[in-house]
Structures are given as C-alpha cells and as structure tokens.
C-alpha positions as CSV (number, residue, x, y, z in Angstrom):
1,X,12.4,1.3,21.8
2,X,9.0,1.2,20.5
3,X,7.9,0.3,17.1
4,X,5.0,0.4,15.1
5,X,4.2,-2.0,12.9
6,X,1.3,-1.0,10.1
7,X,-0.2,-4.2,8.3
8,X,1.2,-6.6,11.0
9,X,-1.5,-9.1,10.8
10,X,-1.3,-9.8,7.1
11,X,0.9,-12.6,5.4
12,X,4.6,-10.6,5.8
13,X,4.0,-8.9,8.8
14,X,2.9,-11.7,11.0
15,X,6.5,-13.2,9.8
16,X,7.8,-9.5,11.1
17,X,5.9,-9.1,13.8
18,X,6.9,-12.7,14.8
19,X,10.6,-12.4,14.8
20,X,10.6,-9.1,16.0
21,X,8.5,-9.7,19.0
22,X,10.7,-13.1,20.0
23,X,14.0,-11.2,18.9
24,X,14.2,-8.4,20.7
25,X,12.2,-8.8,24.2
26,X,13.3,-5.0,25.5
27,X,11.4,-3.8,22.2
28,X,7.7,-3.1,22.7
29,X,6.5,-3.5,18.9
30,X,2.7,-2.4,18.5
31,X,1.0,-3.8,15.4
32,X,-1.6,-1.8,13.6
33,X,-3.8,-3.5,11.4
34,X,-7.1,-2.1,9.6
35,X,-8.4,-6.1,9.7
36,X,-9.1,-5.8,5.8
37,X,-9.9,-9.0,4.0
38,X,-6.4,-9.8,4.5
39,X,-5.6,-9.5,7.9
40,X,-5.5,-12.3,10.1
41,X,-5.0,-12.6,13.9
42,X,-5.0,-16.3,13.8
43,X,-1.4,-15.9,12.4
44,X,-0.2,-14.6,15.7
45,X,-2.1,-16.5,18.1
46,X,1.3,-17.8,19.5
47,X,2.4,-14.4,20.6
48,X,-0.4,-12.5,21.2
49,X,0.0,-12.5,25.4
50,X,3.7,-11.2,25.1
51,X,4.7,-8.6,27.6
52,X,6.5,-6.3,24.4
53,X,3.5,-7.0,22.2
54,X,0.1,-4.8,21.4
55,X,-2.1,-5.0,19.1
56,X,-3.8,-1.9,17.5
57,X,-6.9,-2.1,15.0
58,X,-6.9,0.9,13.0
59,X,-7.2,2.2,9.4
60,X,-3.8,4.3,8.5
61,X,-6.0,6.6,6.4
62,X,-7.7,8.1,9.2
63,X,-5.4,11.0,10.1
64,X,-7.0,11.8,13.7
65,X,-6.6,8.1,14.9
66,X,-3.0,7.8,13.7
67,X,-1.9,11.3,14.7
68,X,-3.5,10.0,18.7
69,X,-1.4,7.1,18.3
70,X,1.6,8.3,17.9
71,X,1.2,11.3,20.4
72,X,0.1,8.2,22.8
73,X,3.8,6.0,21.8
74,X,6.1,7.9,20.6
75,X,6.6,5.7,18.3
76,X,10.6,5.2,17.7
77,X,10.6,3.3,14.4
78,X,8.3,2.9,11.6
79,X,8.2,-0.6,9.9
80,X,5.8,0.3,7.0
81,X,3.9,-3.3,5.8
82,X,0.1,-1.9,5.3
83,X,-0.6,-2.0,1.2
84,X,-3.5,-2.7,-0.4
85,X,-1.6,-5.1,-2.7
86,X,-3.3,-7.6,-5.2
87,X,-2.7,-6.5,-8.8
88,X,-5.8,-7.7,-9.9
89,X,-7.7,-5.7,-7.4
90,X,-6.1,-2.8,-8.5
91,X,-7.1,-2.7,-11.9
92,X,-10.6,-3.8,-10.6
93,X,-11.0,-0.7,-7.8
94,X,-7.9,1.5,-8.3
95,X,-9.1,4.5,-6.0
96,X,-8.8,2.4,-3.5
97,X,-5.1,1.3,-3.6
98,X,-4.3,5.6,-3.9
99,X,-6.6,6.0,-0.4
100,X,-4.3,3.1,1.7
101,X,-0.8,3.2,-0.2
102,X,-0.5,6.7,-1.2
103,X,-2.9,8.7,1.8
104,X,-1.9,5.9,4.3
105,X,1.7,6.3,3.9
106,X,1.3,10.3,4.0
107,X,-0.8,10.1,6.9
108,X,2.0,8.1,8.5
109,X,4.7,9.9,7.6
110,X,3.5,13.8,8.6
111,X,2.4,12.1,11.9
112,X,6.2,10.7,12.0
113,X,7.5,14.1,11.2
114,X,5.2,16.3,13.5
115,X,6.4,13.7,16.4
116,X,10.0,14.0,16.4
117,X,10.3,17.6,14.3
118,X,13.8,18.2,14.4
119,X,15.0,15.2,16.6
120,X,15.2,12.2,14.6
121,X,18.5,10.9,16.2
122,X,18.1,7.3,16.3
123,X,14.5,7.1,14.6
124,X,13.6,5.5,11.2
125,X,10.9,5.4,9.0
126,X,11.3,2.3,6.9
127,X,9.0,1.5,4.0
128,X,8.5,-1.9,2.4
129,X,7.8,-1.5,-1.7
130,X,7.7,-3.9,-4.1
131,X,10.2,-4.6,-7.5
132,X,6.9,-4.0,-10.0
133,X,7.6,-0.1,-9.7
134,X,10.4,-0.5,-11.6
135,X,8.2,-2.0,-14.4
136,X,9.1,-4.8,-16.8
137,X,12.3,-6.0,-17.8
138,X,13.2,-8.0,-21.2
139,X,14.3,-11.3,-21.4
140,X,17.8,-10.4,-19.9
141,X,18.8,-7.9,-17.5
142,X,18.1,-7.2,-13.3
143,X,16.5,-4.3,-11.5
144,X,18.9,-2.4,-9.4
145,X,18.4,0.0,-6.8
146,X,19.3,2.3,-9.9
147,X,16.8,1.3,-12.0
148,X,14.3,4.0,-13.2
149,X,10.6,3.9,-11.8
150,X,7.9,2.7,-14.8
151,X,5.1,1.0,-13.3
152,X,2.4,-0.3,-15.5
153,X,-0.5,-1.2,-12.8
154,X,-2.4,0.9,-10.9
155,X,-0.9,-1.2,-7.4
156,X,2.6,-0.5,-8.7
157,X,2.0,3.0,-9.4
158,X,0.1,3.9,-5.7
159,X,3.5,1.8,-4.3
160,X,5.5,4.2,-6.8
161,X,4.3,7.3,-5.6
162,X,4.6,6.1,-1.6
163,X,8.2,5.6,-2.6
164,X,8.7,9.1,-4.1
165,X,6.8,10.8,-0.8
166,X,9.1,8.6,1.8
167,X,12.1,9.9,-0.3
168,X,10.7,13.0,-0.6
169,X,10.5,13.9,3.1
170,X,13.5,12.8,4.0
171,X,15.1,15.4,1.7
172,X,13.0,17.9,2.9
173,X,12.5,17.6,6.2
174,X,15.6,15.6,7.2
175,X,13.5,12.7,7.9
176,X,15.7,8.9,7.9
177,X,14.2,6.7,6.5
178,X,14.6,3.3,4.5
179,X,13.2,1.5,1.5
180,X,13.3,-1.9,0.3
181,X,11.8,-3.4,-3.2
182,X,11.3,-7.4,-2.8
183,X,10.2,-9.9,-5.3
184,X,7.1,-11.8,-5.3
185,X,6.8,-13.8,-1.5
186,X,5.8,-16.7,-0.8
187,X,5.5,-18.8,2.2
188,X,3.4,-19.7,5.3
189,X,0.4,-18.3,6.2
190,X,-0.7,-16.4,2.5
191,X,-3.5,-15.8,1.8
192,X,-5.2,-18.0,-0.8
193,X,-5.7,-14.8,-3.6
194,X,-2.0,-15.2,-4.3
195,X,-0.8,-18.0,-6.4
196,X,1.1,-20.6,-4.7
197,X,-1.7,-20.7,-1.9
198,X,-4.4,-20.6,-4.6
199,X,-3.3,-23.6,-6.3
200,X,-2.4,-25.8,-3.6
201,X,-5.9,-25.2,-2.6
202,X,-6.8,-26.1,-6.0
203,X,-5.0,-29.0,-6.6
204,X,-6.4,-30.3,-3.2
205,X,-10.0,-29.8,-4.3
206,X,-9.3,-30.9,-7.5
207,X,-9.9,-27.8,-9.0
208,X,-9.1,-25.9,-12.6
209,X,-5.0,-24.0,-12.1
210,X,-5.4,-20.7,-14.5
211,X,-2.4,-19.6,-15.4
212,X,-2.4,-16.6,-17.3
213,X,-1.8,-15.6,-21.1
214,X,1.0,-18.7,-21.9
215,X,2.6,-18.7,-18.6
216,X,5.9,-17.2,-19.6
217,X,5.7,-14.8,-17.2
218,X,8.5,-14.6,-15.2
219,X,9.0,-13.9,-11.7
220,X,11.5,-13.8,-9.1
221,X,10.6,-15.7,-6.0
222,X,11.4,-14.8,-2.0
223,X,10.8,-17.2,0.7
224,X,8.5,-15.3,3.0
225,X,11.5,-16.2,6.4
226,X,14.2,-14.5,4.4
227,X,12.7,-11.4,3.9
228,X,11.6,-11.0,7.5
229,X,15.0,-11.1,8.3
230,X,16.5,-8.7,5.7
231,X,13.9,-6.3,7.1
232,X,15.3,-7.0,10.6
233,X,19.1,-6.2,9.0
234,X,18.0,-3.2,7.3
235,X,16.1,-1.6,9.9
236,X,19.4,-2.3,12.1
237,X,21.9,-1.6,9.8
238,X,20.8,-0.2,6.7
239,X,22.2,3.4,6.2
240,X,19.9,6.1,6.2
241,X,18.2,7.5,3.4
242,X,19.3,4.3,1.3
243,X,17.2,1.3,-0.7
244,X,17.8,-2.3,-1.0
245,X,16.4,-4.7,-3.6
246,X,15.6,-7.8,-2.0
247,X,15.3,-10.8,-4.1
248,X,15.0,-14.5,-3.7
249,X,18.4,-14.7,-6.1
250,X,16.2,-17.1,-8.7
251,X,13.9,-16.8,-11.6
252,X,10.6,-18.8,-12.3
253,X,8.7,-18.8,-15.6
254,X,4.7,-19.1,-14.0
255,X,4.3,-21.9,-16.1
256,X,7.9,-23.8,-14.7
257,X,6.5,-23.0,-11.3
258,X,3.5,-24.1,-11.7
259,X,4.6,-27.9,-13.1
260,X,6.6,-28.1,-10.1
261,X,4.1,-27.2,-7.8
262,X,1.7,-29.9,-9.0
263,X,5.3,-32.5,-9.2
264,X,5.1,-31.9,-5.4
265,X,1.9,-31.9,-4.9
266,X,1.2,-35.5,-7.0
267,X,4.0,-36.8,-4.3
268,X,2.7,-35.2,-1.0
269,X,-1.0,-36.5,-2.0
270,X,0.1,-39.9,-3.1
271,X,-1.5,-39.0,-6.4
272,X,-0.8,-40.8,-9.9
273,X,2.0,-38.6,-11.7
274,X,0.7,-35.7,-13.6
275,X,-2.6,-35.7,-12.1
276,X,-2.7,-32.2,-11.0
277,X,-1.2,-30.7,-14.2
278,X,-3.8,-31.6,-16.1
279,X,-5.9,-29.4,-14.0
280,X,-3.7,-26.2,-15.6
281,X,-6.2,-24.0,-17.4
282,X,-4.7,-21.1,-19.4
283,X,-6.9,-17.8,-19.3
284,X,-7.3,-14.8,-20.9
285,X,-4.5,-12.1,-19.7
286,X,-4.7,-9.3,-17.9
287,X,-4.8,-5.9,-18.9
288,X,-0.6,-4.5,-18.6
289,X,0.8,-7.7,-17.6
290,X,4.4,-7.4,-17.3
291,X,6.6,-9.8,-19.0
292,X,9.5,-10.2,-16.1
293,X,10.8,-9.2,-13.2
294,X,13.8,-10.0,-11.8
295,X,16.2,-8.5,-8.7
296,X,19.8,-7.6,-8.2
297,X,20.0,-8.3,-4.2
298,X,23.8,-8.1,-4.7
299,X,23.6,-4.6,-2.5
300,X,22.1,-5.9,0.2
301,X,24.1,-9.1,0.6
302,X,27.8,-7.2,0.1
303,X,26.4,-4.5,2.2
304,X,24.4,-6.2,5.5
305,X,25.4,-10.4,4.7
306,X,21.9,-11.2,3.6
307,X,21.1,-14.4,1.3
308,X,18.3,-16.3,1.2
309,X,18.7,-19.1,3.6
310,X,16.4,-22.0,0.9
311,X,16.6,-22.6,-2.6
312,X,13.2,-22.1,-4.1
313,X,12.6,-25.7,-4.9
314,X,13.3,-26.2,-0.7
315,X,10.8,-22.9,0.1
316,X,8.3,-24.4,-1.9
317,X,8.0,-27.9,-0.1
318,X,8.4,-26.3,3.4
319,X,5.4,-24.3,2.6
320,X,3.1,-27.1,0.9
321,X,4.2,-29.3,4.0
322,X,2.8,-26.2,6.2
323,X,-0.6,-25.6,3.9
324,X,-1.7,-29.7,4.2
325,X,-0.3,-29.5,7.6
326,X,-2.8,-26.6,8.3
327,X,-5.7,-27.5,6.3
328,X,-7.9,-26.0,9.5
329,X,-6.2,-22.5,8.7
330,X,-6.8,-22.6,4.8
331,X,-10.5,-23.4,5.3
332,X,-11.0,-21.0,7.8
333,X,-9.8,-18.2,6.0
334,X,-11.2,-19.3,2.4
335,X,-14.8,-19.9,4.5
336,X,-14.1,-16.5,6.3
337,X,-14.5,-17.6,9.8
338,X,-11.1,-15.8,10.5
339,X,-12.5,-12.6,10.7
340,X,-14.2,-13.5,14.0
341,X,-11.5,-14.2,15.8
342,X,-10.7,-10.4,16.4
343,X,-14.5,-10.0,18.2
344,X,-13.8,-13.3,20.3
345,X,-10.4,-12.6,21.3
346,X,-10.0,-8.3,21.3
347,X,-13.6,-7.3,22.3
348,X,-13.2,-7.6,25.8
C-alpha cells in the first residue's frame, strides 16, 4: 500500500508520519510538504533513511505537480494534514487560506478521483478538519458529528468548505473517504505561533503571556500522540463516507490553562511561586473570537475504542519536559535556522 501524506513535516504530521512509517513497515508512506513557515524536517530526522519512507516537497495547489505524482504512485490512501491553519493569519491574509485549504484539497481530490475513476475498492481519501467549523458553543452543550456547520473565521470557513467538497465527491463520484474534526492539539514539536509553545518560550525568556480579551475562552485540549493514533484507527477502521469528532474528553478556560502552565513552569525552572503569572498580559481581542468549543468524541471511542491515553494536566508536563529538554529545537525554529535543513539534507 502506498500513502500520501500532505503536510507531513508540520507539528501533526511528523506525529503521523512517525507512527505510520514505524507501524506498518510493508507501507511505503510518501510525505508531501510545501516547506511553508511551518514545516520542519528536523522533526523527522529519526526516520528519514527508512526503506518505506519518501519525502516529497511540493505545494498541493499546483495541479500539474500533484496530478505527476499521483500518476508516478498510485497513491492508495490519502491522509489529508496540509492547512494553512493559524486563526490569526487568517483574518490577517484570508485569500491565502482559500488557495491551500479549499484549491489544495480540490487539487487533491480530482487527482484522487481521475486516478482510480471507478475502482476505489480498498482506497480512501481521509481529511483531517478541525471542531471551529462547527462555530461557537454556549456555556453548556458539545459538538457532535451532527452539529450544523457555522464558522466565524476565515480559517474555519476555508476548512468548512474542504469539508463540504470531500463530502461532496464522495456522493457524486462514489469516492470513500473520511473526515475527522479534533480540538485544539498540543504536544511535541509545535510550532511556537500556537499557545502552549509560545508561552513556554515566554516564560523562559521572561517575557509578557497575552492572553486574549478576559481569558474565558474555552477550549478543548488533545494531546498531540492521541490523535495520531485515532487517525491510524480511522483510516483502518473507520467506515466509509463517515466523521469522527476527536476530542481530548476535557475543557480549559485560556486563562485556567494558562495559570497552570506557569504552576509548572515556576516548578520545572526552580522559580519563586507565581513568578511567571505575573508575566500574563491581557490584550485586546480578536475580531470573531469564539466563546467555546468543546467535542463529543463519544462516537469514536464506542465505535473504534479510542480514548485519550493522558489527562491534560499529564500531556501538558510531558510536553514542557520535551520543550526545556529541546531548547536547541525551539531556538532553531524561532531563529529560523530550520529551514536550512531541507537544502543541507534534500539537495543532493
């Protein structure tokens, strides 16, 4: 079987690629990766001389390229990662999130179509979205797999329409396919835009935390590990044509978090208690902040046996543990030497 992988060197993907790759040695998974701001080799260094492993560097929106490689693979399976996905850079450059989340993904998805026609025994197409298409909740209720699309950002609306074309060509063309909707992830090898990455920099450097509006936001938080292996079960056992709300099954106000980030932190850095909150600086919001999110993952857990394997309060230590552990990695991707390491190591 051979996969492609789009988006495989950014922070889920190298989890993906990882387990995938080590998992299944018969499997020959080829990443494809555009190399954007996000994308970093370094994260796979460990697996980049396996047998069942390629990497590809290549921009999904450019239909001649992806159309030669799939008529080179025959690619098998579709694991679709590649998303332009910061909210904030949405609102900033919104064009730009339609090009690689709504172009990419139909770029993709013809070539997927034109390669197997009317042969799609044993194929998939599966598509990784997010929970903010669903919009926001109150201060009670869960997204479902049921829940009507609303997004209120211009990221969640480009992953909102993706959704609605992957759906769409499986009803017409008979194409299989999966989707999932996760929570916000967190983890190993982020990179430093997102919060929990951002502020363990922060706190390191002694830097100003800003939290947004009040920081009642609330999120639901998945432990990077977990959902590489829910996307493992559902791209082996998921039914067809189906979605799946993965969730970390817990609820964070950004404000909660936050306070027990720097409570770890203060701990880990052998710092006087309360040090690092008093570097919390509240800023102005942005412009359609949602108020909450939260996931129902009851369908995927009755349905495949998937949990999450950490509480959050566990997740969160194993991954400031990794960040001081890996101080190297954090400065070389915050002082942009990573993007070398594709001329050192591919050029050849």
């Amino acid at each position: 079987m051979t996969i492609l992988i789009t988006g495989g060197a950014g922070f889920i993907g190298s989890h993906v690629i990882r387990l995938f790759v080590e998992t299944y040695p018969n499997y020959h998974i080829v990443n494809l990766d555009a190399l954007t701001y996000a994308g970093n080799l370094e994260n796979l260094k460990d697996i980049e001389d396996r047998p069942n492993y390629t990497f590809v560097k290549g921009d999904i929106t450019n239909e001649v390229f992806i159309n030669d490689l799939f008529e080179k693979y025959k690619f098998d399976g579709v694991i679709h990662l590649a998303a332009e996905s910061h909210v904030d850079r949405s609102i900033k450059d919104p064009l730009a999130f339609v090009k690689t989340n709504v172009i990419g993904t139909m770029i993709l998805l013809n070539a997927f179509k034109n390669t197997w026609k009317d042969n799609f025994s044993n194929k998939l197409f599966y598509h990784i979205s997010t929970d903010e298409v669903y919009g926001t909740l109150g201060r009670t209720g869960l997204f479902t797999e049921m829940t009507s699309y609303d997004p209120n950002s211009p990221y969640s609306a480009s992953k909102a329409s993706s959704d609605h074309f992957v759906r769409a060509y499986g009803e017409t063309y008979g194409m299989p396919y999966a989707i999932t909707n996760c929570s916000n992830n967190y983890g190993q090898n982020q990179f430093p835009e997102k919060l929990i990455p951002l502020f363990i920099n922060n706190i390191i450097n002694h830097k100003p935390l800003p939290v947004y509006g009040d920081g009642n936001y609330t999120r639901d938080w998945l432990y990077v590990k977990d959902h590489a292996v829910a996307i493992d079960l559902v791209f082996h056992k998921g039914k067809n044509k189906e979605t799946y709300n993965i969730g970390g099954f817990n609820e964070w106000k950004n404000i909660d978090l936050v306070k027990l980030l720097c409570q770890q932190m203060d701990e880990k850095l052998n710092r006087e208690k309360g040090s690092s909150e008093r570097l919390i600086t509240y800023v102005k919001d942005r412009p359609g902040h949602d108020l909450r999110y939260a996931i129902d993952a009851s369908k995927i857990n009755q349905e495949l046996g998937w949990k999450p394997s950490v509480t959050f309060e566990e997740g969160l230590n194993k991954t400031i543990d990794w960040y001081l552990n890996n101080e190297e990695w954090l400065h070389s991707v915050i002082s942009g030497d990573y993007k070398t390491y594709y001329e050192k190591q591919y050029n050849n």
